[in-house]
N, C-alpha and C positions, 0 to 999 in steps of 0.2 A: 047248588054250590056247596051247600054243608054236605051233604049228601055223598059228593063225588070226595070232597075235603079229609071225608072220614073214611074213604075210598083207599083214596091214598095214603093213609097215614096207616090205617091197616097193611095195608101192600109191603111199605118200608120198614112196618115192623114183622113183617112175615120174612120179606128180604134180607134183615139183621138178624133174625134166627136163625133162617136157614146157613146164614156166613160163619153163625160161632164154629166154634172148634171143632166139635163132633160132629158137626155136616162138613167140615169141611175137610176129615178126615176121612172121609169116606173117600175107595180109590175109586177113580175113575176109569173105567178101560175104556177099549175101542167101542165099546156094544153096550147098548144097557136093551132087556127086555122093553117089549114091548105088552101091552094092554094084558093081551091075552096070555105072557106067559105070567103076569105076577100070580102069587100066592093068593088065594081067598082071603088074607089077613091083611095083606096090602092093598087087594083091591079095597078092603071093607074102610081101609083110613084114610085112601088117598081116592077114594069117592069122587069127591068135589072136581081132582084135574082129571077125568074120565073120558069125558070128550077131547078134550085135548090131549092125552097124551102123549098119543103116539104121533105127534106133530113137536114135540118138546125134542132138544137136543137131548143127546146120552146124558152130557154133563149132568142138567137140569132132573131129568130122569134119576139119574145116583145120586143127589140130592135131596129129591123127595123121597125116594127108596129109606135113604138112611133117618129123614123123619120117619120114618113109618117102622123101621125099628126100634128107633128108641121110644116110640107112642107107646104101648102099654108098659113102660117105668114111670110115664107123666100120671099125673094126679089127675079124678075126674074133672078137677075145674083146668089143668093144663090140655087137656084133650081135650076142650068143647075146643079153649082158647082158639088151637091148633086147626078145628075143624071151621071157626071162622074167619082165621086170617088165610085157609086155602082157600074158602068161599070169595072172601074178598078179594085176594087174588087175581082168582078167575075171572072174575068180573071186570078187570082193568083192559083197557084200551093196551097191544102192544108198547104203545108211547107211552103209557103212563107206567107202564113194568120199567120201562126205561130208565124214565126220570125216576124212580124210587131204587133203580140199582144205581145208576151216577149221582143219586142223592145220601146212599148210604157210603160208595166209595169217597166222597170228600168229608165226611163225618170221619171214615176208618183215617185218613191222612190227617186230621185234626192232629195239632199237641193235647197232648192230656189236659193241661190246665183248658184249653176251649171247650174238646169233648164235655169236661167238668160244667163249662159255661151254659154249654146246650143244654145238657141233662137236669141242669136247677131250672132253666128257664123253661125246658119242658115237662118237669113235673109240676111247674106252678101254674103255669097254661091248664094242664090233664086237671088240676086241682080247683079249677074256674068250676062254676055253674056252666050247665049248657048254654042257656040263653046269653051268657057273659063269653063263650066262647065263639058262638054263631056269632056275635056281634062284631068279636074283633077277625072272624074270617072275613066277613064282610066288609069291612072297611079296610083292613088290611089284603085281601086277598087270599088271607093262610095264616097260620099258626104263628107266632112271635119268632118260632129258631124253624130249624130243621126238625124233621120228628127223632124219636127216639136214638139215642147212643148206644154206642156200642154193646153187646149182650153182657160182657164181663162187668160191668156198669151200673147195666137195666136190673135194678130188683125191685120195685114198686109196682104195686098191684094195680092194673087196670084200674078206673076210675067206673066202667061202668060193671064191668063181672067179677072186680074184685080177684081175677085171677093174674097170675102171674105174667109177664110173659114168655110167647112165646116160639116160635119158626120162621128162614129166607127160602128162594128159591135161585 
C-alpha cells in the first residue's frame, strides 16, 4: 500500500512537471518521432519510457522530448530527480496515470488561496517521519491533501533526496 502510495505521488509529481510552462510550450505537431529516430542524447534520458514509447501519443512524446531538452541545464541532483519520477511513472498502472493527471487537473482549477492550502498541508505530511506517514496512509488510505501543487509553487526539496523538484507527462 505505501508502496504503490509513493507510486502515485511520484507519478503526480512527474505529471505537475511535465504541465509547467516549458513542457508545455513545447509545440506539438502532427508527428512526433519515434524510438528509433530520437538522438542518442534523448534516447540516453528518456531510458526509462523505452519500452513504451512508441505506443505513447505524439502529444506525450513532445512532452517528454522537451524534458529531455532542458535535462542537461538541471543539476545533478535535478536529473537523478527526473530519472526517478520517469521510472516511477513507468511503472503505474494506465489507471493510475489517470488518476494522477485528473488529480493534478483539479489542483490546477484550485483558487490560489486552496492551492496555498494543499501545499502547507503537503509539505507538513513530506516533513512527517516515514513511519508517521505509512501510519496515516494507512488509516487514512493516502496522504492528508492531494499531492503536490502546482510547479510555480513547488520549491521544497524532496524529503527523501533532498532535491528539488521535478517533471509531468
Amino acid at each position: 500500500m505505501a508502496q504503490a502510495l509513493r507510486a502515485l505521488i511520484a507519478a503526480v509529481l512527474l505529471a505537475i512537471a511535465l504541465a509547467s510552462p516549458p513542457a508545455a510550450a513545447v509545440a506539438v505537431g502532427p508527428r512526433a518521432p519515434s524510438w528509433a529516430e530520437l538522438s542518442p542524447s534523448d534516447k540516453e534520458v528518456l531510458a526509462p519510457l523505452a519500452a513504451e514509447w512508441d505506443s505513447l501519443d505524439a502529444a506525450r512524446r513532445q512532452k517528454w522530448i522537451g524534458i529531455a531538452k532542458r535535462y542537461p541545464k538541471l543539476g545533478p541532483a535535478e536529473q537523478q530527480r527526473v530519472q526517478e519520477q520517469m521510472g516511477a511513472w513507468i511503472r503505474l498502472t494506465p489507471d493510475q496515470r489517470r488518476q494522477a493527471r485528473e488529480q493534478y487537473k483539479s489542483i490546477k482549477q484550485l483558487p490560489p488561496e486552496k492551492r496555498q492550502d494543499v501545499q502547507q498541508k503537503w509539505q507538513e505530511y513530506q516533513q512527517l517521519p516515514p513511519e508517521k506517514r505509512r501510519e496515516l496512509s494507512s488509516r487514512s488510505g493516502g496522504p492528508p491533501t492531494s499531492p503536490q501543487p502546482p510547479p510555480e509553487k513547488r520549491r521544497e526539496p524532496d524529503s527523501r533526496s533532498g532535491a528539488p523538484p521535478a517533471a509531468k507527462p
